[in-house]
C-alpha positions as CSV (number, residue, x, y, z in Angstrom):
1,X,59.6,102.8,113.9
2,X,63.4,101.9,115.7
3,X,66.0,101.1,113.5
4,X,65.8,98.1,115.2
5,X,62.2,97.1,114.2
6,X,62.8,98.2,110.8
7,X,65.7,96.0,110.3
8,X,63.8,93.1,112.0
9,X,61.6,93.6,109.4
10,X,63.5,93.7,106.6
11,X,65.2,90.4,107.8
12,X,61.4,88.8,108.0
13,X,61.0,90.1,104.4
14,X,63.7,88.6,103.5
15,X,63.5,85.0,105.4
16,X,60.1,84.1,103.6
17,X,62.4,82.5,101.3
18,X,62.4,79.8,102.9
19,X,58.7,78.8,102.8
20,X,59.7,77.2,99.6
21,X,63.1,75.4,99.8
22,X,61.2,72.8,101.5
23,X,59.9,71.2,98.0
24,X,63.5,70.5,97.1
25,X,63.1,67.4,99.5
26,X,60.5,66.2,97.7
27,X,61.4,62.1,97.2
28,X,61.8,60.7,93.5
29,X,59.1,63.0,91.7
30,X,57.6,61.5,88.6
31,X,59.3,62.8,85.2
32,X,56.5,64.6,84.2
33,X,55.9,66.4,87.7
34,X,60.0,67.2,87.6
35,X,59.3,68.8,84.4
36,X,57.0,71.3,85.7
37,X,58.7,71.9,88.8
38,X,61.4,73.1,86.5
39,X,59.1,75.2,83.9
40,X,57.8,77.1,86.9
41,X,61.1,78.0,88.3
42,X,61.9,79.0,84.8
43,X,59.0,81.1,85.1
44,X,59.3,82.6,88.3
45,X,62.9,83.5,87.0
46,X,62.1,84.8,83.5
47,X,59.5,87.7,86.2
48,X,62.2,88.5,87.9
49,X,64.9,88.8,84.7
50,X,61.9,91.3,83.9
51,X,61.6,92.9,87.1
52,X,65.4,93.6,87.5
53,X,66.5,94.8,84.4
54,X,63.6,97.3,84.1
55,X,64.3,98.6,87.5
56,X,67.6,98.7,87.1
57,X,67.7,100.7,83.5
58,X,65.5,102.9,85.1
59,X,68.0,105.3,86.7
60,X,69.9,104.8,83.5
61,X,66.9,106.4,81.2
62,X,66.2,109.2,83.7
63,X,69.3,110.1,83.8
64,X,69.4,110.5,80.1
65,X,66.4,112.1,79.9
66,X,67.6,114.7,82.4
67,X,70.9,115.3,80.9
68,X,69.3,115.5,76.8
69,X,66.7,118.4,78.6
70,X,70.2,120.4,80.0
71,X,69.3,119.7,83.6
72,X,71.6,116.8,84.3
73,X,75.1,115.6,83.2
74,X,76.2,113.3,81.1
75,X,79.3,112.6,83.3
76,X,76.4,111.1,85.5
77,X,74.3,109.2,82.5
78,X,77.7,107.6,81.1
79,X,78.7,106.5,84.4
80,X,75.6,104.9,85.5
81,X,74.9,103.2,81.9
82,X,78.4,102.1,82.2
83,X,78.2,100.5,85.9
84,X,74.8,98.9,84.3
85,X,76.7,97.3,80.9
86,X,79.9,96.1,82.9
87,X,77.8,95.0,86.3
88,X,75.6,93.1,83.4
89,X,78.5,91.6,81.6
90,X,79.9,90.5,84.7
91,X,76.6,89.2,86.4
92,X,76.5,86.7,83.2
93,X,79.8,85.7,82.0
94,X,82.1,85.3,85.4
95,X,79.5,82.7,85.7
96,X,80.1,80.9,82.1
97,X,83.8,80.9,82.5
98,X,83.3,79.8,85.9
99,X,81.3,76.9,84.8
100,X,83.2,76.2,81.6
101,X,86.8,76.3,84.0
102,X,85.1,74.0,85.7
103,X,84.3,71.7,83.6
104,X,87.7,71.8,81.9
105,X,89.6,71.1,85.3
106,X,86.9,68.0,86.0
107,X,88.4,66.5,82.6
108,X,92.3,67.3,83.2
109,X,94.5,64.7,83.9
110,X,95.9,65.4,87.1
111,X,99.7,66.0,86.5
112,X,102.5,68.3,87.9
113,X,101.2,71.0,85.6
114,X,97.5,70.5,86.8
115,X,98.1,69.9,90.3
116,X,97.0,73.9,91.1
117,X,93.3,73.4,88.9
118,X,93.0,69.8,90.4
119,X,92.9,71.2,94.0
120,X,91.0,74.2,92.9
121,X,88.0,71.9,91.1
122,X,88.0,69.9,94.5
123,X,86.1,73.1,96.3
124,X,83.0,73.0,98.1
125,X,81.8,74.5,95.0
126,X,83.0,71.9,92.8
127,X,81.7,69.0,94.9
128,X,77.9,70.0,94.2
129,X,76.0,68.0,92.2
130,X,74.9,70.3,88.6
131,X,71.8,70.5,89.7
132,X,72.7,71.9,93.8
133,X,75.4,74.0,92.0
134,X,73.0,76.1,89.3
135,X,70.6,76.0,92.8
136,X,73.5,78.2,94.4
137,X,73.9,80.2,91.5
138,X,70.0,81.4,91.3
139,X,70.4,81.7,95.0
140,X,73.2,84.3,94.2
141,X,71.1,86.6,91.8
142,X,68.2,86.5,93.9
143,X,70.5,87.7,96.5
144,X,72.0,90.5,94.8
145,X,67.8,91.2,93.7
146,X,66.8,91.1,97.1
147,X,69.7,93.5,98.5
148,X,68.4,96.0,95.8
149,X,64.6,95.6,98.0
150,X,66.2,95.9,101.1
151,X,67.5,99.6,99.7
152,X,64.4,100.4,99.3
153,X,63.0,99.6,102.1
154,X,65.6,101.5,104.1
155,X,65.5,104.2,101.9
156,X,61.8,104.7,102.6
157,X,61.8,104.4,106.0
158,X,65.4,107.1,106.1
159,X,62.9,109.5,103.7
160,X,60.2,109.3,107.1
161,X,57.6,107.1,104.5
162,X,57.0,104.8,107.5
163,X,53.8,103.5,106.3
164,X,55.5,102.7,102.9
165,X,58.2,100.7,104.9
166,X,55.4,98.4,105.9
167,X,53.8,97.6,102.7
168,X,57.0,97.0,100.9
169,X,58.1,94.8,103.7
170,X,54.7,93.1,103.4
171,X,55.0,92.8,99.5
172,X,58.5,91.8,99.2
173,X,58.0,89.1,102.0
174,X,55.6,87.8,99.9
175,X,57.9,88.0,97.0
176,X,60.6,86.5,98.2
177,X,58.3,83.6,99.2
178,X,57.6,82.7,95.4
179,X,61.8,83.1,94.8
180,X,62.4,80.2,96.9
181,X,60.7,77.8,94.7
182,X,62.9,79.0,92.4
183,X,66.1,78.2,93.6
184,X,64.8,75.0,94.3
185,X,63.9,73.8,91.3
186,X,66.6,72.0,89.1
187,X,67.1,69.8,92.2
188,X,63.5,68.3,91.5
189,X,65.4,66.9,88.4
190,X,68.3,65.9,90.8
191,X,68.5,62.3,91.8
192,X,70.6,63.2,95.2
193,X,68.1,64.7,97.7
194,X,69.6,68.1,99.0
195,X,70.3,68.0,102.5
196,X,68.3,70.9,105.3
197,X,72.1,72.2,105.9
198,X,72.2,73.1,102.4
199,X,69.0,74.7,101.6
200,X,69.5,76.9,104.8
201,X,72.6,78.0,103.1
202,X,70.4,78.7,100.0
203,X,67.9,80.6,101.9
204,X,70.8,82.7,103.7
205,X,72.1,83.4,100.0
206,X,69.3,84.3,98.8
207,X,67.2,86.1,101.5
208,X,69.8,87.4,103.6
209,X,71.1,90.2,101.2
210,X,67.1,91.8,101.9
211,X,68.5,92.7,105.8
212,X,72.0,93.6,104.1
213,X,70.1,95.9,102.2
214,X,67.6,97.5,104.2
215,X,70.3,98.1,106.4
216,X,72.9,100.1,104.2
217,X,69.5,101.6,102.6
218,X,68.3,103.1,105.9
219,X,72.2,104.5,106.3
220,X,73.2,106.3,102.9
221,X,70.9,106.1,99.4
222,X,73.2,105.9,95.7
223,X,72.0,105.2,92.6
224,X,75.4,103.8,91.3
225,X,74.9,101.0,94.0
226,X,71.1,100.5,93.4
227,X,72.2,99.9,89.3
228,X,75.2,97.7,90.1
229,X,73.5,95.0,92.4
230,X,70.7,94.9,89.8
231,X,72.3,94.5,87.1
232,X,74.6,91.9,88.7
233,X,71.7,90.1,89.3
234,X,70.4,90.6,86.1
235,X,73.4,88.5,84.8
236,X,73.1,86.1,86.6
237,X,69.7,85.0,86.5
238,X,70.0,85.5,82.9
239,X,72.5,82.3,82.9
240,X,70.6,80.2,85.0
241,X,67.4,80.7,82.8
242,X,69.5,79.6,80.4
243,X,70.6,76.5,82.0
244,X,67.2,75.8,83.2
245,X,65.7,75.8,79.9
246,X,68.5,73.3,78.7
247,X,67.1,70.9,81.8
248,X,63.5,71.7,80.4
249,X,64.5,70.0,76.9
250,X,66.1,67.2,78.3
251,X,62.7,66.5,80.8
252,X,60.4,67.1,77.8
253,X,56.9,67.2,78.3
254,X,56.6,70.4,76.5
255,X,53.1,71.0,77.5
256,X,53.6,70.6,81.0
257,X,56.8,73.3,80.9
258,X,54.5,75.4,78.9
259,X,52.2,75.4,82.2
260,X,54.3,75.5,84.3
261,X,56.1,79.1,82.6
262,X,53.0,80.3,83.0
263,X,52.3,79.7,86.1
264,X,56.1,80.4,87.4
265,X,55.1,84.1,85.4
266,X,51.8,84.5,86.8
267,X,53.2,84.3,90.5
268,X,55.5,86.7,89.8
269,X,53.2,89.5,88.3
270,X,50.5,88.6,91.1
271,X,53.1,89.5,94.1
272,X,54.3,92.4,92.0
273,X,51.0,94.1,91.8
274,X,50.8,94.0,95.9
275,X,54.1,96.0,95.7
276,X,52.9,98.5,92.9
277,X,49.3,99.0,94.9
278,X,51.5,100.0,97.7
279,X,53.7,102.4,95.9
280,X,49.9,104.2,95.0
């Protein structure tokens, strides 16, 4: 396989994200069908908190277990647990100050000594609704998740495991296809209809990273990296799971968010066992 193919691929993988941005268009949903649009993004998310952070501590533990055996370092183990803990904290929390800043500078009088936090809360960022705005922010950790899958795609395809390549392409394409439902989904409780411009955007956030990846992947292979963009995206998904299950409470219909977790989950382990038969 050409480089070429291979990153075509990897962008394909990538790009099935947008097979389900298309539901955020859906016109004035009934309350009760909002509320289980939202559980199942919740529970697509809550797979891939799951999926993340066990991949991404995985380095972490080996590298202990190498180092407590006297065939590592623990130079190496400190360092990667480190880049995990701060990549983690940062993942999270730039995105609670952000959105606590935020909300500070919408309520601030605008004076001489606000002018500079009046201009900045007027951003593109800003101007999103709550609802677009936590969309872009799931969007951002599955992008930093999905540049993680492009590495190993790349990786595999660098290491000669051609046939490999394929089936994580294949898997992760399908993958991806459940994570785009999952950016989508607080804007089923939105009463502005998001516009094809900006779900593009979301699918570029989120499914772009997959070519990114495959491409630096295929070029050079660190485990440092591999934790960091992990972890990052560990963080943040963690936030937005958060948020989302604050717009579950507010829907109600507590049986229907129970379903739809469940289903959210179940879509995320079925894809996941196409990857692990692949890895057999």
């Amino acid at each position: 396989m050409s480089t070429g193919e291979l990153l075509i691929l990897g962008a394909v993988a990538g790009l099935t994200i947008f097979l389900g941005l298309p539901i955020g268009r859906v016109k004035d949903p009934s309350m009760p069908w909002r509320s289980f649009l939202n559980a199942t993004a919740i529970g697509i998310l809550l797979f891939l908190l799951w999926d993340v952070l066990s991949n991404g501590i995985a380095p972490v533990a080996h590298a202990l277990n190498v180092a407590a055996h006297h065939h590592g370092s623990w130079a190496r183990f400190a360092g990667l647990a480190s880049v995990f803990a701060l990549a983690l904290a940062v993942g999270l929390l730039s995105l609670v100050y952000y959105d606590r800043w935020l909300s500070s500078a919408r309520r601030a009088h605008v004076g001489p000594g606000a002018a500079v936090p009046a201009a900045l809360a007027t951003g593109p960022i800003a101007r999103l609704s709550d609802a677009q705005r936590l969309s872009l922010f799931i969007a951002l950790g599955i992008g930093f998740h999905n540049l993680s899958e492009g590495l190993t795609i790349g990786e595999s395809a660098a290491k000669g495991e051609v046939s490999l390549a394929l089936l994580l392409i294949i898997g992760f394409g399908l993958h991806n296809a459940t994570e785009g439902f999952g950016i989508v989904g607080p804007m089923t409780a939105d009463a502005e209809t998001p516009t094809w411009g900006f779900l593009a955007v979301m699918g570029l956030i989120g499914g772009g990273p997959t070519f990114v990846g495959t491409l630096i992947g295929h070029s050079f292979q660190n485990d440092t990296v591999f934790v960091g963009f992990l972890a990052l995206a560990a963080g943040s998904i963690l936030y937005v799971v958060m948020e989302l299950f604050h717009v579950a409470r507010k829907l109600g219909h507590k049986e229907l968010v129970a379903w739809g977790v469940l289903l959210g989950l179940l879509a995320g382990f079925a894809t996941d066992l196409i990857l692990t038969a692949a890895r057999v």
